[in-house]
N, C-alpha and C positions, 0 to 999 in steps of 0.2 A: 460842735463836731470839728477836728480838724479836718484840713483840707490838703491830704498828699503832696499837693505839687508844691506848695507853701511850706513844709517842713525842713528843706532843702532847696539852696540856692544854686545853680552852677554860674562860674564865674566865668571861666574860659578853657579854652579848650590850651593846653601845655604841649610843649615836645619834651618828653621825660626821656628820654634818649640819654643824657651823660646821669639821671641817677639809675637807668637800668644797668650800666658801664657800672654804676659803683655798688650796687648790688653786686652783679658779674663777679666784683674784684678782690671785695672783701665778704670773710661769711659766719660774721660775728652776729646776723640775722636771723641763722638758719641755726644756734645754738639752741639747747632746749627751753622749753619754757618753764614757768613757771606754772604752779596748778594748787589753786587755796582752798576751792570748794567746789560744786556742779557749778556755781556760776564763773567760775574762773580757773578753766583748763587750760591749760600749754597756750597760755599770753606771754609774751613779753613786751616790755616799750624801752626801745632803746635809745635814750635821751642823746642828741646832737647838739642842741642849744638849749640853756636853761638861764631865764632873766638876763638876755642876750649875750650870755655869755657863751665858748662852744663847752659841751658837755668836761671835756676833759678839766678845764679850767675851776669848775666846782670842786672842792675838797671833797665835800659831799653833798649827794645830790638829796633835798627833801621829798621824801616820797610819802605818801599814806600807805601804800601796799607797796610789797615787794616786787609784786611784777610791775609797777608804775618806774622801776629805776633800773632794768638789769643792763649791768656795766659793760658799756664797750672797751675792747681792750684799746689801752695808750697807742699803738702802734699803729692803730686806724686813722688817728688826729695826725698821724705824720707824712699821710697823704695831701698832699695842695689839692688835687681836684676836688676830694671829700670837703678840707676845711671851705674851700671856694665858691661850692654851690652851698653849702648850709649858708655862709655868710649872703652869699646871692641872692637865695631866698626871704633869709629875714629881711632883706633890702627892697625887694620886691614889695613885700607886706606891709613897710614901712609908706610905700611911693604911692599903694594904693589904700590906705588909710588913715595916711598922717603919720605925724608924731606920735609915739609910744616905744614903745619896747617888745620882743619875743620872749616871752615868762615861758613857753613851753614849743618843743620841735624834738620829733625822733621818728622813728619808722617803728609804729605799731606792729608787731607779729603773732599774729593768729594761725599757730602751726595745726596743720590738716588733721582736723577733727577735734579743734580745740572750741572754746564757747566763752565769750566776754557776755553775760546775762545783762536784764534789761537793768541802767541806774541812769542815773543823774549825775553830774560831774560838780565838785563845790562841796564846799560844807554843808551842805543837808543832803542827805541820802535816802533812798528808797526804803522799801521792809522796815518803816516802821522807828527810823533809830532819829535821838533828838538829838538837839546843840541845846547849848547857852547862848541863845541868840546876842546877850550882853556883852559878850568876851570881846575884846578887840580883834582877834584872829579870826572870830567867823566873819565879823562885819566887814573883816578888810576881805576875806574870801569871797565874799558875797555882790562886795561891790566889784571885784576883779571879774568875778563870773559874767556880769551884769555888761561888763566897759568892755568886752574880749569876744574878739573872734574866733571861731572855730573852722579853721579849714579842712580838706582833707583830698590829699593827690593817690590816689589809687596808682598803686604799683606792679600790685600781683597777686592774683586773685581767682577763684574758681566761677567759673557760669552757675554752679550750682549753691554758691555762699548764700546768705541771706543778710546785710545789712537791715536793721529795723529800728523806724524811727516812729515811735507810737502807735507801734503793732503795722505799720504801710511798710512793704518793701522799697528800701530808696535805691535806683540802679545806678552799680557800677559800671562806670566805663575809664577804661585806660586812657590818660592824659585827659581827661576832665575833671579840672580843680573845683572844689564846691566846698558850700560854706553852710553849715547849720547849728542850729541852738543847743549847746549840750546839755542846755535846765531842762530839754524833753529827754522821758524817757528812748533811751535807744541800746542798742545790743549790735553780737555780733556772734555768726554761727557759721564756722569752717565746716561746709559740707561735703570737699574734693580732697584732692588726693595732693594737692600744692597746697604751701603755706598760704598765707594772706598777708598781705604787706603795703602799710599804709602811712606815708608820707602823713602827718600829723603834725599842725601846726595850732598855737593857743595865740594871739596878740593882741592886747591890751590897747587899745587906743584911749592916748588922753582925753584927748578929745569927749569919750562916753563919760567920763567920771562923773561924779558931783562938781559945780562950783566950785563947794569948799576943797575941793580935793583935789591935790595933784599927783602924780606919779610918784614924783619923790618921798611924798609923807605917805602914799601909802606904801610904798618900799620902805621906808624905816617903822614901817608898823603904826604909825600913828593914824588914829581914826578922827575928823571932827564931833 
């Protein structure tokens, strides 16, 4: 059986002050969402940094699903504070877990009354659906899943949401960073009258890899 308090780690307590500022400023956030089936209503994830790069710099960005990439407008990146905390952040992440890279950073938005249903993040998926475990894409998926942290800065959010992380509700609180396993199933249920908006970070630590593997070969796709 798991054990709630073990699902979820808090890391520290943040002063989110300059991204509530960049909420505030810009509101390429509050645009519609996305909506593919019951389990994914009015999502969006608006990528900031992708393979430490800032979002804008991607020609394009690789998504599985559509609401995994909806585009921030160019004229957002031409803000210094915005590009200067994403870069801050990844830097952060970098101090407290080594060497690696930011493969993923955006502010999740779960607009009021939307529903991200329960999955798993990675190349294997819930409900039933298979891979070719042989491919090199899964296995490089697989091991990134494996080597990568999952963080998440709660930004804005309703008392009455429900975060779930193996059926246990995990509590939100503002400016407390926390880190958990996205191979558990988890979900997310807008049950207020505000959007939901979630600082969302993926980083890869060398460090977790295999041996044989380093960052690099797995960024050019090669598996050993």
């Amino acid at each position: 059986m798991y054990l709630s308090k073990r699902l979820y780690s808090p890391l520290a307590a943040v002063d989110d002050d300059h991204w509530q500022r960049l909420l505030a400023s810009h509101a390429f956030w509050k645009n519609p969402g996305v909506s593919l089936d019951e389990d994914h209503r009015d999502i969006a994830f608006h990528i900031l940094m992708e393979e430490g790069a800032l979002g804008l710099s991607n020609k394009k960005l690789d998504a599985a699903f559509e609401f995994d990439a909806v585009p921030i407008p160019a004229p957002a990146f031409e803000d210094p504070a915005l590009c200067a905390a994403v870069q801050h952040w990844s830097d952060m992440h970098a101090g407290n877990y080594g060497p690696g890279v930011t493969t993923k950073m955006g502010f999740y938005v779960i607009r009021a009354g939307g529903t991200l249903g329960f999955h798993v993040d990675g190349p294997v998926f819930l409900r039933g659906a298979r891979a070719d475990l042989s491919s090199e894409g899964i296995q490089r998926g697989l091991m990134e899943v494996q080597a990568s942290h999952r963080t998440i800065l709660p930004l804005q959010f309703n008392v009455e949401d429900r975060f779930m992380l193996c059926g246990y509700k995990a509590p939100l609180k503002r400016g407390e960073l926390f880190e958990f396993s996205n191979v558990l199933p988890h979900a997310y249920f807008n049950r207020g009258a505000e959007h939901a908006v979630l600082l969302v970070t993926t980083y890869l630590e060398e460090e977790l890899l295999p041996q044989e593997v380093t960052y690099s070969s797995v960024e050019s796709g090669l598996v050993a």
